[in-house]
N, CA, C and O atoms as a DFTB+ gen file, in Angstrom:
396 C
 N C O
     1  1      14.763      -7.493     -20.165
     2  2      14.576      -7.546     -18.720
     3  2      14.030      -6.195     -18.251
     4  3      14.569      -5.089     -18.291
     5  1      12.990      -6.511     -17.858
     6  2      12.283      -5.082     -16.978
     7  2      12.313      -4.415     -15.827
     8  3      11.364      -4.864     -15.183
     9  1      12.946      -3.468     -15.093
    10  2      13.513      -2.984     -13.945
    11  2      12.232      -2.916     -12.855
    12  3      11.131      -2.456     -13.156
    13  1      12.510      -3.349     -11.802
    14  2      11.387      -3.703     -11.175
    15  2      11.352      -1.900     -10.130
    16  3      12.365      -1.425      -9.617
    17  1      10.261      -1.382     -10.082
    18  2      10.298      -0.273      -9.517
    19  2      10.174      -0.061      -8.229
    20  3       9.571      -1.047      -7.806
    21  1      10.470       0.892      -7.069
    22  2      10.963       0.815      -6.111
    23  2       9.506       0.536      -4.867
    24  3       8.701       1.460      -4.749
    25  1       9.375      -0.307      -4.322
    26  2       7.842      -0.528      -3.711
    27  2       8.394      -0.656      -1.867
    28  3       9.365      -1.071      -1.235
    29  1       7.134      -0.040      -1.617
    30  2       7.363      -0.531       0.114
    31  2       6.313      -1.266       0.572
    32  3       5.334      -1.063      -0.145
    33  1       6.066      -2.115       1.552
    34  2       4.713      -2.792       2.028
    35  2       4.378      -2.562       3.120
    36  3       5.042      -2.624       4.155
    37  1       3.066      -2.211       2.927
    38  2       2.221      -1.548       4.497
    39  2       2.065      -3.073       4.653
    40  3       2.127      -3.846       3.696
    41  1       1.807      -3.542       6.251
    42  2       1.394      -4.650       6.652
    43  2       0.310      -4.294       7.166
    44  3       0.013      -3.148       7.502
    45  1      -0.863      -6.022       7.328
    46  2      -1.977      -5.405       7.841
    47  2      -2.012      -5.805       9.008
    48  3      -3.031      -6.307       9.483
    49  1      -0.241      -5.563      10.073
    50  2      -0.206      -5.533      11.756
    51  2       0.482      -4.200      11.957
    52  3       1.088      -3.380      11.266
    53  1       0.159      -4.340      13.066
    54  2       0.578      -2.683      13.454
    55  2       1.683      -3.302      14.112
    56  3       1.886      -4.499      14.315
    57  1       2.563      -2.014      14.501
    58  2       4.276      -2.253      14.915
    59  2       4.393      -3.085      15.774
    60  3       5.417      -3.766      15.837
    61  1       3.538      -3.205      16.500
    62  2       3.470      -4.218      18.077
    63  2       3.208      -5.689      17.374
    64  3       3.268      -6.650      18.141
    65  1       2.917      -5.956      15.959
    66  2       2.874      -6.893      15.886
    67  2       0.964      -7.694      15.826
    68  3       0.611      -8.842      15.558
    69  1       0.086      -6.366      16.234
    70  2      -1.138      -7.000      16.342
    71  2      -1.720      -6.676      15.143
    72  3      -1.210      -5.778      14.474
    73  1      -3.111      -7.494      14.591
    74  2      -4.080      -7.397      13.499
    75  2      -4.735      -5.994      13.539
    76  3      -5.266      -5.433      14.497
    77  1      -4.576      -5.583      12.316
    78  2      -5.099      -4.363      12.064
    79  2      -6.240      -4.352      11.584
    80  3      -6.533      -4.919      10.531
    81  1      -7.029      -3.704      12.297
    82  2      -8.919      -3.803      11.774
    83  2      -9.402      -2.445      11.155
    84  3      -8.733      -1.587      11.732
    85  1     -10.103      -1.939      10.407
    86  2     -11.085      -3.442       9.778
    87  2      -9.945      -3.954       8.709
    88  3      -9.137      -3.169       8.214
    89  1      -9.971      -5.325       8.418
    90  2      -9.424      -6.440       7.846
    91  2      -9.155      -6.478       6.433
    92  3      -8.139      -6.875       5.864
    93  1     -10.701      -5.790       5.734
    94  2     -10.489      -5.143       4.093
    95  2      -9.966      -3.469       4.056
    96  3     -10.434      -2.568       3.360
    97  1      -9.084      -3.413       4.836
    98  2      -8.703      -2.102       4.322
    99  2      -7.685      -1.921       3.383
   100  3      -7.268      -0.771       3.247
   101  1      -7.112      -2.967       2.590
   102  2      -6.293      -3.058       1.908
   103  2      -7.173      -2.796       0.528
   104  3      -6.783      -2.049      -0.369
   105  1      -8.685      -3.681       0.494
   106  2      -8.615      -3.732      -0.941
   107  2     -10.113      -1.886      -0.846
   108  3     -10.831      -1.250      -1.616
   109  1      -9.776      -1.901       0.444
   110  2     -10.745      -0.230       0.200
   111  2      -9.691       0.544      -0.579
   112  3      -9.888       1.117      -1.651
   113  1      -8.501       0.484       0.124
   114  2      -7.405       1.708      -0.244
   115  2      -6.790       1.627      -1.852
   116  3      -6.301       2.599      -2.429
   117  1      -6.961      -0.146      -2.614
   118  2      -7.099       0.164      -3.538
   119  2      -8.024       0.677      -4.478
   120  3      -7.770       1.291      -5.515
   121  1      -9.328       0.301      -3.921
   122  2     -10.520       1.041      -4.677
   123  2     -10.407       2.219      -4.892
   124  3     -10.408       2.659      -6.042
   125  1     -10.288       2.973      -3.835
   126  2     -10.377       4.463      -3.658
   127  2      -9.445       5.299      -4.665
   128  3      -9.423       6.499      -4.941
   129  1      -8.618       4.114      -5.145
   130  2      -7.288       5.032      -6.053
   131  2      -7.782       3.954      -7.532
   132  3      -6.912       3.998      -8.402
   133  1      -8.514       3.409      -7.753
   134  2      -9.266       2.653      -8.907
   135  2     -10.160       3.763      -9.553
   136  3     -10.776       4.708      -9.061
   137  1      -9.958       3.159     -11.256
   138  2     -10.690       4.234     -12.257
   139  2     -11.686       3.193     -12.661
   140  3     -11.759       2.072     -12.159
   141  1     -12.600       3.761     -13.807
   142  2     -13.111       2.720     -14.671
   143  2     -12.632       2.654     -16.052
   144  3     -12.467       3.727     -16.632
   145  1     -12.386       1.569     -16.663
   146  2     -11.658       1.410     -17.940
   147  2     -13.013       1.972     -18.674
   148  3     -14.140       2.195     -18.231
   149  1     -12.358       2.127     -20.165
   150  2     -13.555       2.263     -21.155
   151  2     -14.404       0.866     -20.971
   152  3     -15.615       1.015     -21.133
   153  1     -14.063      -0.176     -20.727
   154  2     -15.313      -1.404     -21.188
   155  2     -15.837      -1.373     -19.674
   156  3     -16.323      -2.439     -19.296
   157  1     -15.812      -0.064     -18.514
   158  2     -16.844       0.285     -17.924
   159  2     -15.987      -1.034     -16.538
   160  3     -16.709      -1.650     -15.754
   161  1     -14.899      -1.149     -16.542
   162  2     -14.505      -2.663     -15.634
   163  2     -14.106      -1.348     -14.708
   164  3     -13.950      -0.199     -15.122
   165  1     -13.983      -1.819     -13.347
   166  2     -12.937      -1.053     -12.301
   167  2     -11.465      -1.905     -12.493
   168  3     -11.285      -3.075     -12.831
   169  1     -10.478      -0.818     -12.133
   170  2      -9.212      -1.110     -13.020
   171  2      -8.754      -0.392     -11.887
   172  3      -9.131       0.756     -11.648
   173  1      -7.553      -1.342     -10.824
   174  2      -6.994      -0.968      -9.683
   175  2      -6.028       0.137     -10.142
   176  3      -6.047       0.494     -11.320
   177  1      -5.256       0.645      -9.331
   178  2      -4.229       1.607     -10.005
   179  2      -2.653       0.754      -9.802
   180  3      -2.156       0.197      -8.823
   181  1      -2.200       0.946     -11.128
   182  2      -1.055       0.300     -11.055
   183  2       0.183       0.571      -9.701
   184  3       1.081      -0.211      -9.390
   185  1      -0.120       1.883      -9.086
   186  2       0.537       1.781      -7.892
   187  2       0.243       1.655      -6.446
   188  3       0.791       2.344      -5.586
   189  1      -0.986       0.397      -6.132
   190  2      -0.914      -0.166      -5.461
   191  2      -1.599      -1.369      -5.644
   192  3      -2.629      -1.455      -6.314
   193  1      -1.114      -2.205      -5.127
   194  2      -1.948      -3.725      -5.449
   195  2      -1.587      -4.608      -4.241
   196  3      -0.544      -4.419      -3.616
   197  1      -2.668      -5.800      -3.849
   198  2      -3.041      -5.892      -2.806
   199  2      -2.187      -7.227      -2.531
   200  3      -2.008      -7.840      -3.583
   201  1      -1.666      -7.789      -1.515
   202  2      -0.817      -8.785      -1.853
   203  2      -0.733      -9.839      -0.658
   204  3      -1.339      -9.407       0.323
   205  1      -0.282     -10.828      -0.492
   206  2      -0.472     -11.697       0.821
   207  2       1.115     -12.488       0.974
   208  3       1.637     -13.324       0.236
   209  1       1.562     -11.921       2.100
   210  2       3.073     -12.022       2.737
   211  2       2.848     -13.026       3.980
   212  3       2.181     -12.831       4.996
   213  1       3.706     -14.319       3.549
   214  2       3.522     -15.156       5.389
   215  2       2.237     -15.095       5.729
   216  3       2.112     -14.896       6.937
   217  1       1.189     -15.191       5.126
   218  2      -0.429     -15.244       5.623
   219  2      -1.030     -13.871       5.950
   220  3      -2.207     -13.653       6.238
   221  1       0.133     -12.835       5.843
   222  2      -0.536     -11.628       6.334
   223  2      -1.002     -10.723       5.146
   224  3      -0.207     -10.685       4.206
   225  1      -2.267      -9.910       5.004
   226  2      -3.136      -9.150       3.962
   227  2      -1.931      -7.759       4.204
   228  3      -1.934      -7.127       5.260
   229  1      -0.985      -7.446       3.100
   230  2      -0.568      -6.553       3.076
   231  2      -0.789      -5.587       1.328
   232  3      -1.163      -6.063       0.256
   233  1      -0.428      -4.297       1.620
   234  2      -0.666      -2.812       0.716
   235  2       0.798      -3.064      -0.216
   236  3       1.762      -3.097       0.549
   237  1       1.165      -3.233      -1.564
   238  2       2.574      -3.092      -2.014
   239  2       1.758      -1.785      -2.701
   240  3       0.736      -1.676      -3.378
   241  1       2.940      -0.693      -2.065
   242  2       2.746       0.755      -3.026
   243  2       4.090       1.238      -3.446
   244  3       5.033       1.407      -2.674
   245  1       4.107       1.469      -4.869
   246  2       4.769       1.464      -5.660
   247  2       5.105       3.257      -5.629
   248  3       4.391       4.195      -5.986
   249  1       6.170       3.239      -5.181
   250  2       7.160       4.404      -5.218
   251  2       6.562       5.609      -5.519
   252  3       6.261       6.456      -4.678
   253  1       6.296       5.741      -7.308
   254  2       6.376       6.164      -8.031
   255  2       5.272       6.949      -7.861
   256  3       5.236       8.064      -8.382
   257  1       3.859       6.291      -6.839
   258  2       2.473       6.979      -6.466
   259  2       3.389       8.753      -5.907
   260  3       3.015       9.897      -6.163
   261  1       4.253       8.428      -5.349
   262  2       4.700       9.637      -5.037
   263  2       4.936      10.944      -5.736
   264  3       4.614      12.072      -5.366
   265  1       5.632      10.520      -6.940
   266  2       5.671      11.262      -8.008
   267  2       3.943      11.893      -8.485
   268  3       3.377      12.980      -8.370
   269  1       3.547      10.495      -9.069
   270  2       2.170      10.895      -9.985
   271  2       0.783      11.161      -8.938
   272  3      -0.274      11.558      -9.429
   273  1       0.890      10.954      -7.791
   274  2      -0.221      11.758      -6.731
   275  2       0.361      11.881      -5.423
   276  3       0.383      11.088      -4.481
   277  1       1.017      13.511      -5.615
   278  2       1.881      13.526      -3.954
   279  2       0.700      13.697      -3.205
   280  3       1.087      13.303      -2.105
   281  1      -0.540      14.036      -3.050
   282  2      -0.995      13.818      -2.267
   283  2      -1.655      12.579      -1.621
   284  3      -1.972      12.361      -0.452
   285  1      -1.761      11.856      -2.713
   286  2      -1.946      10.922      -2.215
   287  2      -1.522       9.810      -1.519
   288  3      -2.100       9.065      -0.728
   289  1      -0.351       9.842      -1.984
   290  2       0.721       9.048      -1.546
   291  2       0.824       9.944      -0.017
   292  3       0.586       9.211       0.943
   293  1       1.005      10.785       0.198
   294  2       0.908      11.555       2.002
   295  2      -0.109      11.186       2.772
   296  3       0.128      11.094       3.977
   297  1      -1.633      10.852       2.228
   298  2      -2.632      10.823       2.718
   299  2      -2.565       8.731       3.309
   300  3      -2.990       8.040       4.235
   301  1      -1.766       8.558       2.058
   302  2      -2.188       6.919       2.390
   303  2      -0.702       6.882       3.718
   304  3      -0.899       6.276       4.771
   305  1       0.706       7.601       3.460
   306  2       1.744       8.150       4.464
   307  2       0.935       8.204       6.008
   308  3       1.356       7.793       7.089
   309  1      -0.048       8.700       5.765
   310  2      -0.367       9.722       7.257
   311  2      -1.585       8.264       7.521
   312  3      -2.100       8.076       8.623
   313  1      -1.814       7.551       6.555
   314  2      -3.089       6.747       7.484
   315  2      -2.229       5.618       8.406
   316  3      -2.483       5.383       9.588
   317  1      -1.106       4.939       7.580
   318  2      -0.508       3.909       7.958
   319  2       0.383       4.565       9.222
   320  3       0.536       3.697      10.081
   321  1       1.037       5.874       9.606
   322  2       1.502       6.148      10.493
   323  2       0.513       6.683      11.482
   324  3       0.943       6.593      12.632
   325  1      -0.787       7.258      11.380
   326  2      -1.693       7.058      12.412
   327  2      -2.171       6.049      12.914
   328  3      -2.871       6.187      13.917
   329  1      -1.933       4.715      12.358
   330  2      -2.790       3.408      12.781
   331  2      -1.405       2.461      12.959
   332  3      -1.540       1.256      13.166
   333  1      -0.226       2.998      12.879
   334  2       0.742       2.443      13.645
   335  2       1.046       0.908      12.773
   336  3       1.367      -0.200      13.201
   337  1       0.743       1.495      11.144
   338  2       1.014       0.203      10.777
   339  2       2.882      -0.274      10.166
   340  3       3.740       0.540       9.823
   341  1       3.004      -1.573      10.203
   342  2       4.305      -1.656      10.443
   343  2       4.636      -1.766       8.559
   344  3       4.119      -2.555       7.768
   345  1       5.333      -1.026       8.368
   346  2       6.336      -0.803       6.975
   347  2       7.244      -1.632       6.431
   348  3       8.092      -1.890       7.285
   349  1       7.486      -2.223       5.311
   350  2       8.443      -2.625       5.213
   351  2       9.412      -1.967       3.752
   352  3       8.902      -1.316       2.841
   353  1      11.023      -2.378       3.862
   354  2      11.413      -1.842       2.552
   355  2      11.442      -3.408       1.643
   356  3      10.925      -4.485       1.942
   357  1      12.288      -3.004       0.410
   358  2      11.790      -4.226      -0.796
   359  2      12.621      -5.588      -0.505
   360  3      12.815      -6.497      -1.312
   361  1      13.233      -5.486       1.340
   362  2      13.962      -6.476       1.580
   363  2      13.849      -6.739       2.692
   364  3      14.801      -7.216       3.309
   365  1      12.350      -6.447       3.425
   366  2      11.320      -6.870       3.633
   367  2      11.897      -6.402       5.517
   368  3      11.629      -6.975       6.573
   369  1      12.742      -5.155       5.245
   370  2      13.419      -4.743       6.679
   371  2      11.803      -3.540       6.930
   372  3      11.010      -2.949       6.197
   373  1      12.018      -3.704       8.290
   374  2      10.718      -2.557       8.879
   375  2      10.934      -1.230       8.951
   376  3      11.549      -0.908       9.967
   377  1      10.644      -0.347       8.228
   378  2      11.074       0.933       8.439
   379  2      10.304       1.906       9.143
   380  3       9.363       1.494       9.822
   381  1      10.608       3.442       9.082
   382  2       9.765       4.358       9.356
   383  2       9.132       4.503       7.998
   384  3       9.619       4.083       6.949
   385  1       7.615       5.358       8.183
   386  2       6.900       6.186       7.161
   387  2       7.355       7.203       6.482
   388  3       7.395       8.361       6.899
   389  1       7.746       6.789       5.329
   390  2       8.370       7.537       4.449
   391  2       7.687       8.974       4.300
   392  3       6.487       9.239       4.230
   393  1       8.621       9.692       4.276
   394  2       7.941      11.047       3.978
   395  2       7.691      11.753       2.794
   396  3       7.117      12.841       2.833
């Protein structure tokens, strides 16, 4: 049995509850953190992947981005709390932006 690691989900509504535009910003934010494998494929990064909750396009980012790119993990921190997007923890309660 494999321990499932600790993830939070950006939603793609902001706290009020409205659609967050533009609409693919989920699968930009994984690109942007995507490598290319040796057979030359783009290869998302295992700590974030793009996911669909109740019909809504949401971000699952995996904890651990914290550890292996603190900055990055702050930068993607600081976009979702500038654009007021709503958070959730792995039991799907709304939180603040983790710091």
């Amino acid at each position: 049995m494999t321990k499932k690691h600790k993830e939070i989900i950006i939603q793609s509504l902001t706290r009020e509850g409205k659609p967050f535009r533009p609409s693919d910003w989920v699968d930009r934010m994984c690109s942007s953190y995507a490598t290319f494998g040796e057979d030359r494929k783009l290869r998302y990064s295992p700590y974030l992947k793009p996911e669909m909750m109740n019909g809504v396009r949401c971000l699952a980012v995996d904890m651990r981005l914290k550890t292996s790119s603190p900055e990055g993990f702050e930068e993607l921190m600081q976009f979702a709390n500038e654009n007021q997007l709503n958070i959730l923890d792995a039991e799907g309660n709304s939180i603040a932006t983790p710091a």
